[in-house]
C-alpha positions as CSV (number, residue, x, y, z in Angstrom):
1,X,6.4,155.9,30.2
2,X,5.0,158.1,27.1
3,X,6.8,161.5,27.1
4,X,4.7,163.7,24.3
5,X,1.3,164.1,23.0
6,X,1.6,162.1,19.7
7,X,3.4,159.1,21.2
8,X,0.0,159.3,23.9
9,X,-2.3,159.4,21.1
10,X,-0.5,156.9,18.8
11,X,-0.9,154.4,22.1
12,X,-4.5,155.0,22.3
13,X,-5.3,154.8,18.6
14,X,-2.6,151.8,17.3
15,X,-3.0,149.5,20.3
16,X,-4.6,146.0,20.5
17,X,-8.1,147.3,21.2
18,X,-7.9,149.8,18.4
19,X,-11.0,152.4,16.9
20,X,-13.5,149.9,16.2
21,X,-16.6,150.2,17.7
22,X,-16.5,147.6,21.2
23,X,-20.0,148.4,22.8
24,X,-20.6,146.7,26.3
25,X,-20.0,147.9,29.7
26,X,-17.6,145.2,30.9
27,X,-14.1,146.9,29.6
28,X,-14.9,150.4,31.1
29,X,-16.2,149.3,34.1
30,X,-13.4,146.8,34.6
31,X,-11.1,149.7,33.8
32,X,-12.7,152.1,35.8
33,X,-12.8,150.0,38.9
34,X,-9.1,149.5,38.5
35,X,-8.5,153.6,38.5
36,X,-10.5,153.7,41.7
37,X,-14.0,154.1,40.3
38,X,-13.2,158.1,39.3
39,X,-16.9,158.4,38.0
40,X,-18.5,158.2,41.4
41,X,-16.6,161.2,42.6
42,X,-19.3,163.9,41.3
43,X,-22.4,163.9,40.0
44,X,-22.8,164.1,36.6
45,X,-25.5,165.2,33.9
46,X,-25.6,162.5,31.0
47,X,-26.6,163.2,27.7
48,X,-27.8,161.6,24.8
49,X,-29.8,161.8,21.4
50,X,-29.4,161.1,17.3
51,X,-28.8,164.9,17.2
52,X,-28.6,168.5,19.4
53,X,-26.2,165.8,22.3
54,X,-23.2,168.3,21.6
55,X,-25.2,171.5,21.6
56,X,-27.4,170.6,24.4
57,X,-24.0,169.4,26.6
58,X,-21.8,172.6,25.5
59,X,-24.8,174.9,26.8
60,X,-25.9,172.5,29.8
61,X,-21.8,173.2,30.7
62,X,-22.1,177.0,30.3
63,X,-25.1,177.9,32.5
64,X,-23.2,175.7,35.0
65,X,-20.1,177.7,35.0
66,X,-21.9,181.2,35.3
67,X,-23.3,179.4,38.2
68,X,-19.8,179.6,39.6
69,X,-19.5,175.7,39.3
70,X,-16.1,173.7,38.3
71,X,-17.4,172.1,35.4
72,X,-16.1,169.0,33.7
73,X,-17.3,168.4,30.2
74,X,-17.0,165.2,28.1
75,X,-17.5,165.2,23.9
76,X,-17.0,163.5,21.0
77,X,-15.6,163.6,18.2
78,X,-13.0,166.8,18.8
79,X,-13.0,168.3,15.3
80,X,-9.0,169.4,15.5
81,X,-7.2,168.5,18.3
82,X,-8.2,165.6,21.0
83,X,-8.2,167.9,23.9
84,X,-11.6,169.2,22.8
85,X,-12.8,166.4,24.2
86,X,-12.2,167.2,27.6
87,X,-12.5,170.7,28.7
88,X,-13.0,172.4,32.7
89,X,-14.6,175.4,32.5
90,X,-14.1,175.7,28.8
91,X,-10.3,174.7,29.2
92,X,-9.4,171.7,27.5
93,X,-7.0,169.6,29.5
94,X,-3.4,170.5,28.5
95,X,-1.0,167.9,26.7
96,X,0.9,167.5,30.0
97,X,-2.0,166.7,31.8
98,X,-3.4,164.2,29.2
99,X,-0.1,162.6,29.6
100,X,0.4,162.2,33.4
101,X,-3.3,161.3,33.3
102,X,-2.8,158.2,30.8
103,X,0.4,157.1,32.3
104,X,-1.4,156.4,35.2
105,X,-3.7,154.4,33.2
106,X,-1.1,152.1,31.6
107,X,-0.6,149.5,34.3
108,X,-4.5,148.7,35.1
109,X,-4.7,149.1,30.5
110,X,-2.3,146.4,30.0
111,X,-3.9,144.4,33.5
112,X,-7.2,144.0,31.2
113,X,-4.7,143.1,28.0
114,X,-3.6,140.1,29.3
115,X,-6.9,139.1,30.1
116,X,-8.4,138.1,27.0
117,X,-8.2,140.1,23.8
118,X,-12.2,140.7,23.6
119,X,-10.6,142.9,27.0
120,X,-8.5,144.8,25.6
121,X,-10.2,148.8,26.0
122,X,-11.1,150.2,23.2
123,X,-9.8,154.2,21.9
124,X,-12.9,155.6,23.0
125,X,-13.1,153.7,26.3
126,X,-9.4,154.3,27.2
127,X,-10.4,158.2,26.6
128,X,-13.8,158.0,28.7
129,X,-11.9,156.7,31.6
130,X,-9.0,159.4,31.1
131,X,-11.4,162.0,30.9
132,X,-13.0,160.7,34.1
133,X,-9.6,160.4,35.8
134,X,-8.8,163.6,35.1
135,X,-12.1,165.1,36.6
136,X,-11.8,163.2,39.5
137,X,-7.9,164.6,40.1
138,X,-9.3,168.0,39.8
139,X,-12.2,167.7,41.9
140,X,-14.8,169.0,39.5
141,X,-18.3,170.4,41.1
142,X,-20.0,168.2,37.9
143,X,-19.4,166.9,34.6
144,X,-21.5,166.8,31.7
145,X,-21.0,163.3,29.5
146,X,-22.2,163.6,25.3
147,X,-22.9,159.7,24.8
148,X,-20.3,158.7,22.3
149,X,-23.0,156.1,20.7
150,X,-26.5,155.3,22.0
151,X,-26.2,155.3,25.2
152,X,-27.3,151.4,26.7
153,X,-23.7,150.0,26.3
154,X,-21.9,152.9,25.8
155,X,-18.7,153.8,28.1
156,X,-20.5,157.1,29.4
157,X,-23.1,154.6,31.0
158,X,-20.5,153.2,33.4
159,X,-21.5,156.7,35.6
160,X,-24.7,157.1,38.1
161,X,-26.2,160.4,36.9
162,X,-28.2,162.8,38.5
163,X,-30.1,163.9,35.3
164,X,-30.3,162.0,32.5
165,X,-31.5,163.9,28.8
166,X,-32.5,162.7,25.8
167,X,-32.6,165.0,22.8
168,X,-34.1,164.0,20.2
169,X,-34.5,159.8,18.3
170,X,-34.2,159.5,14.7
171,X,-32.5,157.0,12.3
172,X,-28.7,157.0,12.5
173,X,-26.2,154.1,13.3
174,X,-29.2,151.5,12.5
175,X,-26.3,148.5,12.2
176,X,-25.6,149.1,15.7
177,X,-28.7,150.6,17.3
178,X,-31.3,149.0,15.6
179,X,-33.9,149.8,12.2
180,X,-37.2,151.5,14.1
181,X,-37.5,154.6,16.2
182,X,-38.6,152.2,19.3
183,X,-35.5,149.9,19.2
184,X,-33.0,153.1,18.8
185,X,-35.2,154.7,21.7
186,X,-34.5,151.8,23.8
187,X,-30.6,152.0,23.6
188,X,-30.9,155.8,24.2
189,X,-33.2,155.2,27.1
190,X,-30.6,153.1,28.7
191,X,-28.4,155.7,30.1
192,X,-31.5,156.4,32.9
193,X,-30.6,155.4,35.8
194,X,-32.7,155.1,39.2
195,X,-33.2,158.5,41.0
196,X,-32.6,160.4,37.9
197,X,-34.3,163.4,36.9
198,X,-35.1,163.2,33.4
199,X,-35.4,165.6,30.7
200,X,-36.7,164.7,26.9
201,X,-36.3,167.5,24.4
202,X,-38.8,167.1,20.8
203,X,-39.0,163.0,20.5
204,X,-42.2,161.5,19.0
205,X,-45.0,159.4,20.5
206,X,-43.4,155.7,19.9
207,X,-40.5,156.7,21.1
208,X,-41.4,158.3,24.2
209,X,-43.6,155.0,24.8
210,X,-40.5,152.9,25.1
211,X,-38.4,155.9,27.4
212,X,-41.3,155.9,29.8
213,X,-41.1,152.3,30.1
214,X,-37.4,152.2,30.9
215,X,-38.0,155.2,33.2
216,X,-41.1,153.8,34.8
217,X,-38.9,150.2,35.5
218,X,-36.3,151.9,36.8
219,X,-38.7,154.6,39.1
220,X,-38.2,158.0,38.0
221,X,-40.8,160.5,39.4
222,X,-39.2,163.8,38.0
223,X,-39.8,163.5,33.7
224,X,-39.6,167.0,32.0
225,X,-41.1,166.8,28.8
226,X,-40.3,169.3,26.0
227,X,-43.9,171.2,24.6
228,X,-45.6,170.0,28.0
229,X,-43.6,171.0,30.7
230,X,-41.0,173.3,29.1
231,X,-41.2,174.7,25.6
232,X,-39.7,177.9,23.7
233,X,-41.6,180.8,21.3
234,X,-40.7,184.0,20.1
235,X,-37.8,182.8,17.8
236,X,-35.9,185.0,16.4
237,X,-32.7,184.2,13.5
238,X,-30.2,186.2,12.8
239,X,-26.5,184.7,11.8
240,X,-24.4,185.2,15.1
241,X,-28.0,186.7,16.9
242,X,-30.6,183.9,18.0
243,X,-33.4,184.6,20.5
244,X,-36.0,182.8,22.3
245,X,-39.0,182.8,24.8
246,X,-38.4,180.3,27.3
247,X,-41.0,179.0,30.1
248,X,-40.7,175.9,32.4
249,X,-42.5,175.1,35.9
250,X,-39.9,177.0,37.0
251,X,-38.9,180.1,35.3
252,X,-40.0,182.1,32.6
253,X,-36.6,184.1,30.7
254,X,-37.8,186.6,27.7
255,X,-35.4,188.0,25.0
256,X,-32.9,185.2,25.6
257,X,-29.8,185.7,23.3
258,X,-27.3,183.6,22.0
259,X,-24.9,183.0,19.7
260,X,-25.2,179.5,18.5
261,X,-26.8,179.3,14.5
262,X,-29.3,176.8,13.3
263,X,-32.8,176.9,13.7
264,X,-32.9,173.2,15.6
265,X,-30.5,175.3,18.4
266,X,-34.0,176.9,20.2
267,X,-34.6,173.2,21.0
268,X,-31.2,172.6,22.3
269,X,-30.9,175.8,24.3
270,X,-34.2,175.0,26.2
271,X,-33.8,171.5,27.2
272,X,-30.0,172.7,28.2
273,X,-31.3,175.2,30.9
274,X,-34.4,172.6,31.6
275,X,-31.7,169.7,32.2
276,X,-29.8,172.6,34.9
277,X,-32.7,173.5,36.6
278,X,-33.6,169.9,36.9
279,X,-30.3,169.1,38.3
280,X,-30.4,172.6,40.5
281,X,-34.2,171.0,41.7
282,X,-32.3,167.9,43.3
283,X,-29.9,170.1,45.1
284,X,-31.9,172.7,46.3
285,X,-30.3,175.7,44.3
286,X,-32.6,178.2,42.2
287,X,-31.7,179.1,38.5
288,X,-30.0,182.7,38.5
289,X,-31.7,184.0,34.9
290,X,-29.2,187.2,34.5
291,X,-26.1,184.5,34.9
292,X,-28.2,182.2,32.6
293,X,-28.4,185.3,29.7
294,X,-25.2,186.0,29.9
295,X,-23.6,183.0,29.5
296,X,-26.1,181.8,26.5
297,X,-24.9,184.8,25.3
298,X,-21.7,183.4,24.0
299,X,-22.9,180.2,23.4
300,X,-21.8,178.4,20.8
301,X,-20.8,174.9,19.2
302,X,-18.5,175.1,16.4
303,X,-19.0,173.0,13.4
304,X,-22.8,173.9,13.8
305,X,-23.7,176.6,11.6
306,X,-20.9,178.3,12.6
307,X,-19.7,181.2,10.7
308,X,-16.6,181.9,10.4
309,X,-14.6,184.7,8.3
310,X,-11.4,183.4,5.8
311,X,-9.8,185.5,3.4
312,X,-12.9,188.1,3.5
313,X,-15.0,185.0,2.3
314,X,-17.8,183.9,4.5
315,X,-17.8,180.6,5.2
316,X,-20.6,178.2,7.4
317,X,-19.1,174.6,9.0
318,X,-22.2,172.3,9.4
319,X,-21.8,168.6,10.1
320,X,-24.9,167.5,9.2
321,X,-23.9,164.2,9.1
322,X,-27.0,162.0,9.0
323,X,-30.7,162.6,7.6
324,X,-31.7,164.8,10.7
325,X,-29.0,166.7,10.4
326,X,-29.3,167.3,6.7
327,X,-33.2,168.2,7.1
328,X,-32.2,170.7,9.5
329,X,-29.3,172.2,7.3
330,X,-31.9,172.8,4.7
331,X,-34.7,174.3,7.2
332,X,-31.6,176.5,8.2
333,X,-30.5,178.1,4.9
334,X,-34.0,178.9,3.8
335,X,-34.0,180.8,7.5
336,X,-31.3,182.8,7.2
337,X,-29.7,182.5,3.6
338,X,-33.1,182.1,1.5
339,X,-31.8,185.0,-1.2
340,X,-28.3,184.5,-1.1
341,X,-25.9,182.8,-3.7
342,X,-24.5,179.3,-1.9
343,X,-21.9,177.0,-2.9
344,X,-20.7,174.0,-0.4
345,X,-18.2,171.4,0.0
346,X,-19.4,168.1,0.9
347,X,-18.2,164.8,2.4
348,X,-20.4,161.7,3.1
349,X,-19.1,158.5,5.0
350,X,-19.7,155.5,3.4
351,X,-21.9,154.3,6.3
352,X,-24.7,157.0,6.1
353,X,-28.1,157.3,4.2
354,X,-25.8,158.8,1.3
355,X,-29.1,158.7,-1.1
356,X,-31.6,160.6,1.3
357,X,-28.9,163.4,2.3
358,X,-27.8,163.7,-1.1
359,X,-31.6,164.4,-1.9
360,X,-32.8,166.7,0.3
361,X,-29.4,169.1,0.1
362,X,-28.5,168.5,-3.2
363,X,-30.8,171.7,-4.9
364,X,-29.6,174.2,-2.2
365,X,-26.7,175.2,-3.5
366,X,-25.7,176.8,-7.0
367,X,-22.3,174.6,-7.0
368,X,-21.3,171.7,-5.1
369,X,-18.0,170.2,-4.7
370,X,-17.8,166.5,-3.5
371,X,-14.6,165.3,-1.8
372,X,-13.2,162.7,0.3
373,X,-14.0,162.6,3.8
374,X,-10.3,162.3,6.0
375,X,-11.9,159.4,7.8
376,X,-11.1,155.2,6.9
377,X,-15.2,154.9,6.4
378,X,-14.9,157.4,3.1
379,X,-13.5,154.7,1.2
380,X,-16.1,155.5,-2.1
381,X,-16.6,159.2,-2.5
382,X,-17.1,159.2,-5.8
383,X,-20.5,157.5,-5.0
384,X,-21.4,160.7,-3.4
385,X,-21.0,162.4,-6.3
386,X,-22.6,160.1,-9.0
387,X,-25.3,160.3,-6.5
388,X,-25.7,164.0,-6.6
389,X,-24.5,164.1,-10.4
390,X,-28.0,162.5,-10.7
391,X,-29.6,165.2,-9.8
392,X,-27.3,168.7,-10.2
393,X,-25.1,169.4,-13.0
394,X,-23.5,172.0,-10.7
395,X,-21.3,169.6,-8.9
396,X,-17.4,168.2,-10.0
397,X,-15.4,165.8,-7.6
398,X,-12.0,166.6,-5.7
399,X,-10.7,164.0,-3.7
400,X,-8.3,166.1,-2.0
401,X,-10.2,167.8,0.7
402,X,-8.0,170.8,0.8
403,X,-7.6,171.2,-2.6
404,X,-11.2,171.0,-3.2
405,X,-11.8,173.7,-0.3
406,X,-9.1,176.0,-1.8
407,X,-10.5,175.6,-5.2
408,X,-14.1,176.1,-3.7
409,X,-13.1,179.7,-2.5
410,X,-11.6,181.2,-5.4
411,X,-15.4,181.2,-7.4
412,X,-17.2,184.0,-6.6
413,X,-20.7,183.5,-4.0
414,X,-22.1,185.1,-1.0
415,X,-21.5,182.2,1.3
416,X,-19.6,179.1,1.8
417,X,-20.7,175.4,3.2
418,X,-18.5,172.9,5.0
419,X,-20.9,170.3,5.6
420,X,-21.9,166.1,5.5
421,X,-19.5,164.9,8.0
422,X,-18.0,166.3,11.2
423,X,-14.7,165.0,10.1
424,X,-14.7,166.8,7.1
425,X,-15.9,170.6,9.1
426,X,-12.6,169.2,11.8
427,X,-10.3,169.0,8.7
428,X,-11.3,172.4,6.8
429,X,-11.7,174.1,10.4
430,X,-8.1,173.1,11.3
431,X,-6.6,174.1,8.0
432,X,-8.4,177.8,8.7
433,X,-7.1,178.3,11.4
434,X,-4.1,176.9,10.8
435,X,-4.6,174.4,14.2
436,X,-2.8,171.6,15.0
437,X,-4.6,168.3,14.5
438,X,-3.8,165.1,16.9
């Protein structure tokens, strides 16, 4: 029996099936049906997209709530501490509780070990299946699932949703997902399931082709459609301050506020209350726009453009981890930093489009410090900076993420940038605020 947190972790993370990436549905369902299929005991809204999953999840989860629903919600990767992961009602599940839930996991685990090793469950599969365990133990109204990875053969798919949404297809995780916009649309498209309502945020023309032939195979009627059937105007940016217009077939909300920075964040705040009033369609329940306004309100998703105060410095965590994500980081800063003096840290995983983010972020900033991301696929950083010593002579290289972000800090500028990879925001977020990391 594990007694404490670490020794939980360290089981998840060192055994057989390890980190690696095992895509296929035949582990987690296995698993699943030995925990007494957990998944079918709620509904559940299922998310997925190259960017704005997180974002559109975390604000899918707070209308919810201020709907007065027990809400389970399911993301990935937690930036500090692997309880993020798994929150009710905002609440991440408590160490004790991850604990008693994976003990009971550890018998039907080590069932599928001696199987066959290509059996063994993977980290992330072993932690789907916890999460939906735990939901399913406390009797959750709904859950909310952020695709780890595509979303075809991906251990969220091992659930029937209710509404399936897709946020946005770009190029990211080509080795895996495929090299065109059609063939990465047709692994996101995979999480739709029959009877769903569906809900597609800004995705172009090919794209959308292939989603409507998945949907139209499986028969989905209901298709919401971002700039057709729901769209936003009115934006307004203001670092903590956001507003939008909103309008759908079934509500029209003016002066909505929130907290959440970036200017992509009007896209993901719409198709979040689109994706709950699709879901409250199915069940008969009408949108309530004052609980709606205030819990945007709050809204926010840290480690995306958010702002945060250290030693009197301003300081932004952006993962921007892939070419969308660094095109929006750009479009962001010239939006609400155009006249101010900038200076960021940044980390790049190996497997990225290192050359293209490196280009487009590389002259918005007056002094750039590369490190090395904490993550085993940062194995070359000093790549990443060669690559933007090509084009800035404001940048130097610090391996040591800490000691770069310490050094970072003590130069004089008006704001500071985290940015590049999630892993490096988790690791300068936890040191901040001094957080434990597991």
């Amino acid at each position: 029996m594990i007694s404490n947190l670490k020794e939980a972790v360290d089981y998840i993370y060192n055994r057989r099936g390890g980190t690696r990436i095992k895509y296929g549905l035949e582990r987690i369902n296995k698993l699943c049906e030995l925990l007494g299929n957990p998944q079918k005991d709620f509904p559940v809204i299922h998310v997925t997209g190259t960017n704005g999953k997180g974002s559109t999840s975390r604000a899918i989860h707070d209308i919810l709530k201020a709907h007065g629903l027990k809400v389970g919600i399911f993301t990935s990767p937690h930036l500090t501490h692997i309880s993020e992961r798994i929150k009710i009602n905002g609440k991440p599940i408590k160490d004790t509780e991850f604990i008693e839930t994976l003990n009971d996991m550890i018998i039907p685990i080590e069932k599928m070990d001696a199987m066959k090793e290509e059996m063994s469950p993977s980290f992330f599969e072993i932690i789907t299946a916890l999460a939906l365990k735990y939901f399913s133990n406390n009797k959750i109204d709904i859950a909310v699932l952020e695709v780890g990875l595509g979303g075809r053969l991906d251990a969220t798919n091992v659930v029937n949703s209710d509404v399936s949404v897709i946020t946005t297809i770009q190029y990211d995780h080509m080795n895996l997902l495929g090299n065109t916009l059609e063939d990465i649309a047709f692994e996101k498209a995979g999480i739709i399931k029959k009877n769903n309502n569906l809900v597609l945020g800004k995705i172009n023309e090919s794209a959308k082709k292939i989603i409507f032939e998945r949907a139209n195979e499986v028969g989905i009627k209901n298709i919401f459609q971002f700039d057709k059937d729901f769209y936003f105007n009115d934006c307004a940016f203001s670092l903590n301050w956001n507003s939008i217009n909103y309008k759908s077939p079934y509500n029209e909300i003016d002066n909505l506020v929130y907290k959440a920075n970036g200017t992509y964040q009007p896209y993901n705040v719409s198709t979040a209350i689109m994706a709950v009033e699709s879901y409250f369609e199915k069940i008969g329940k009408n949108l309530d726009i004052a609980k709606t306004k205030k819990a945007l309100k709050n809204f926010i998703w840290e480690g995306r453009f958010e702002l945060v105060e250290y030693k009197n410095k301003n300081v932004i965590l952006e993962g921007a981890h892939n070419i969308s994500g660094a095109l929006a980081l750009k479009n962001s800063i010239k939006t609400y930093l155009k006249n101010f003096k900038k200076a960021a840290l940044i980390g790049i995983l190996d497997d990225k489009d290192i050359d293209g983010m490196v280009k487009i972020i590389a002259n918005e900033f007056e002094y750039i410090i590369v490190t090395q991301v904490p993550n085993k696929r940062s194995t070359n950083p000093e790549n990443v900076y060669n690559l933007f010593k090509n084009i800035t002579n404001n940048v130097i290289f610090i391996k040591n993420p800490i000691e770069a972000f310490n050094k970072l800090i003590s130069i004089p500028f008006d704001y500071y940038f985290i940015t590049g990879s999630l892993y490096l925001v988790g690791k300068i977020r936890g040191y901040m605020f001094n957080l434990e990391e597991i």
